[in-house]
C-alpha positions as a Markdown table, in Angstrom:
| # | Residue | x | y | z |
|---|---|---|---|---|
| 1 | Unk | -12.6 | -3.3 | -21.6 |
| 2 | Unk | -10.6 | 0.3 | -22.6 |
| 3 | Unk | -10.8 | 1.6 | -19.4 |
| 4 | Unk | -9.6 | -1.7 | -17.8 |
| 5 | Unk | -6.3 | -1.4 | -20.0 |
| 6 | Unk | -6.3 | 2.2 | -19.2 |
| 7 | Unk | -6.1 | 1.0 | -15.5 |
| 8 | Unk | -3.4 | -1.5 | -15.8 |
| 9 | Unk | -1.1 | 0.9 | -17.8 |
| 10 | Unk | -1.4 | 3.9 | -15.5 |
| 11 | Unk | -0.8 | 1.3 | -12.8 |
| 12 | Unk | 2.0 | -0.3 | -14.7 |
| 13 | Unk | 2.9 | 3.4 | -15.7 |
| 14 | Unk | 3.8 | 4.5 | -12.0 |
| 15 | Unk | 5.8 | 1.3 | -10.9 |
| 16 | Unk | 8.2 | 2.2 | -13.9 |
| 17 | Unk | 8.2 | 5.7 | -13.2 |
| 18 | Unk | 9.3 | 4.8 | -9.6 |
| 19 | Unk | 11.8 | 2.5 | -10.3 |
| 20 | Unk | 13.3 | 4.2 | -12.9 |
| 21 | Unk | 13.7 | 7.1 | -10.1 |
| 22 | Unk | 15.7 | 5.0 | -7.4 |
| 23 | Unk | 18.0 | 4.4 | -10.2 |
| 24 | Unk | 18.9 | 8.1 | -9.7 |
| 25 | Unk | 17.6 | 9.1 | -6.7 |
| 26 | Unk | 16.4 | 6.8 | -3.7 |
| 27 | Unk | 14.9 | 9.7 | -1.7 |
| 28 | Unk | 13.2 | 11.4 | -4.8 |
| 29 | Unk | 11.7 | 7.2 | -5.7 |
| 30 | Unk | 10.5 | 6.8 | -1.6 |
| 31 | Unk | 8.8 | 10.3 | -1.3 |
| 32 | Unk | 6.9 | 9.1 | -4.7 |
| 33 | Unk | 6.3 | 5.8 | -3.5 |
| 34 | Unk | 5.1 | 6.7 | -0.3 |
| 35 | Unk | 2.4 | 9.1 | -1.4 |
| 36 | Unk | -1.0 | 7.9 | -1.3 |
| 37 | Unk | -0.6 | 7.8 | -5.0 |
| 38 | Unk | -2.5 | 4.6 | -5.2 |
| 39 | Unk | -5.1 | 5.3 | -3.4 |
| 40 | Unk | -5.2 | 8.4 | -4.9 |
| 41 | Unk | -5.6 | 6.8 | -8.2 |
| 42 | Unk | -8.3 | 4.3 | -6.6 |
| 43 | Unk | -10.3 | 7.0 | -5.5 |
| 44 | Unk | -9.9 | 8.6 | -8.9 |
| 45 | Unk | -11.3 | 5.6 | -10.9 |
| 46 | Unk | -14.6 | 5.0 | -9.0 |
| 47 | Unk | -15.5 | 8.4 | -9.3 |
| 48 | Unk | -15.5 | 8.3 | -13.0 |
| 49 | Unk | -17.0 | 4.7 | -12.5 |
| 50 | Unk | -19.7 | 6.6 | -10.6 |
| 51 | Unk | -19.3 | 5.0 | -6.9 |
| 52 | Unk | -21.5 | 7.3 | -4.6 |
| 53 | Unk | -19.6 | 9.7 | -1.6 |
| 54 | Unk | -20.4 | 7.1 | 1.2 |
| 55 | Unk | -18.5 | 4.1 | -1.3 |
| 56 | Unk | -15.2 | 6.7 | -1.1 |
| 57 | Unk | -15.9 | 7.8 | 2.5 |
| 58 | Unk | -15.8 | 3.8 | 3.2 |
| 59 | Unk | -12.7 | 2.9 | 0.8 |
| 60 | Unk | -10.7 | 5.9 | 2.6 |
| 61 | Unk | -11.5 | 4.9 | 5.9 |
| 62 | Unk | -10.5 | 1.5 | 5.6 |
| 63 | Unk | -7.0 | 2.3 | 4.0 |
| 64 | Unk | -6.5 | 4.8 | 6.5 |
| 65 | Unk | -7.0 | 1.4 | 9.2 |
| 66 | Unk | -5.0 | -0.8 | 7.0 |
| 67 | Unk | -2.1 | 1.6 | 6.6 |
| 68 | Unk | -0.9 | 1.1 | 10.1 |
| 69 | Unk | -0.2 | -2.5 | 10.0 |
| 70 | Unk | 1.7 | -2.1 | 6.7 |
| 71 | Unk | 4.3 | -0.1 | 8.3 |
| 72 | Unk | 5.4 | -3.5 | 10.2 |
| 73 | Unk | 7.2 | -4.4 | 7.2 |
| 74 | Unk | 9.3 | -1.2 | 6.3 |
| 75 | Unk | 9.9 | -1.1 | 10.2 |
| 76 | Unk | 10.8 | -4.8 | 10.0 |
| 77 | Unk | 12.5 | -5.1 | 6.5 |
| 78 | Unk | 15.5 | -2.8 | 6.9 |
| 79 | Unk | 16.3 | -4.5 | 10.5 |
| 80 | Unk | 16.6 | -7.9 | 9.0 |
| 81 | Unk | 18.5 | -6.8 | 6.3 |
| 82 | Unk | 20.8 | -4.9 | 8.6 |
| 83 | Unk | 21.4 | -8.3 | 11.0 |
| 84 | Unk | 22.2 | -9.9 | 7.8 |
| 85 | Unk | 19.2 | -11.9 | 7.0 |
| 86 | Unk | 19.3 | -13.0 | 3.2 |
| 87 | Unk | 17.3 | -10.4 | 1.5 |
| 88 | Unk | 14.7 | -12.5 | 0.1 |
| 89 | Unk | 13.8 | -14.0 | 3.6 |
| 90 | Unk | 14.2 | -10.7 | 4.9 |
| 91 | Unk | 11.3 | -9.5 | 2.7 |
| 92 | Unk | 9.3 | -12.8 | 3.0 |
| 93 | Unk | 9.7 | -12.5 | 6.8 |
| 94 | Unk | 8.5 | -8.6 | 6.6 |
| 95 | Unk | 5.3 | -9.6 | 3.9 |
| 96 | Unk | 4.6 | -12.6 | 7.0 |
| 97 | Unk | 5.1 | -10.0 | 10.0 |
| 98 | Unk | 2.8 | -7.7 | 8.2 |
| 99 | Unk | -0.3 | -10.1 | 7.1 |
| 100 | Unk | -0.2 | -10.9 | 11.1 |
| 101 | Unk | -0.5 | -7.4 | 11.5 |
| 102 | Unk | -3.3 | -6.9 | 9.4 |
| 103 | Unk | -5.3 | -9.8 | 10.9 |
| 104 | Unk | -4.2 | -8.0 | 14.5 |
| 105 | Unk | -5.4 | -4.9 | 13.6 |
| 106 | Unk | -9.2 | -6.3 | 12.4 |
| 107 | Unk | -9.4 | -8.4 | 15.4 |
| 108 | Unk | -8.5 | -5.1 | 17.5 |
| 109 | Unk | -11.4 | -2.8 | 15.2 |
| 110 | Unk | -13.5 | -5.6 | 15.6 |
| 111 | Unk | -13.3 | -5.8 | 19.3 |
| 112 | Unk | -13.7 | -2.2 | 19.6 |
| 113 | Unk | -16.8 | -1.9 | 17.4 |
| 114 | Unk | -15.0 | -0.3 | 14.5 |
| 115 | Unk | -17.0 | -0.9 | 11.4 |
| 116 | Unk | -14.5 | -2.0 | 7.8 |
């Protein structure tokens, strides 16, 4: 139960620090944000909860995969906002664009044999 707290404060711990950054800087909060921070993190707590070398192999593959169709929305989200679409719609229609993505991009790993 500790370390599950521990987990959800760290977590809750970066979201603050990164918006509390785009307060002052926007640049300084994206190059944080778009680390692998997460991931990072991730990898971090199952090796203290004792997951095995092929376990992070796996994870890291798969988020390396299921990056790609998560750029759709910061590709899609700025264009929308910039032909005026409300900004709540715009990031709706950027969270939709980008679940199609995903299912695009396991149909396409699928097809080609790609094991995730």
């Amino acid at each position: 139960m500790v370390l599950a707290i521990v987990k959800i404060v760290s977590s809750a711990l970066i979201i603050y620090v990164v918006t509390e950054t785009a307060k002052r800087s926007n640049f300084l909060a994206s190059v944080l944000i778009s680390l692998p921070l997460v991931s990072l993190i991730s990898l971090a707590w199952m090796l203290i909860e004792k997951k095995d070398a092929i376990q992070l192999a796996e994870f890291s593959w798969n988020v390396f995969w299921l990056t790609i169709p998560s750029l759709a929305m910061f590709i899609a989200l700025p264009l929308l906002i910039k032909i005026k679409v409300n900004t709540v719609l715009a990031i709706v229609l950027s969270v939709l664009l980008t679940v199609g993505f995903y299912f695009m991009m396991i149909f396409m790993l699928k097809k080609f044999n790609v094991k995730i």
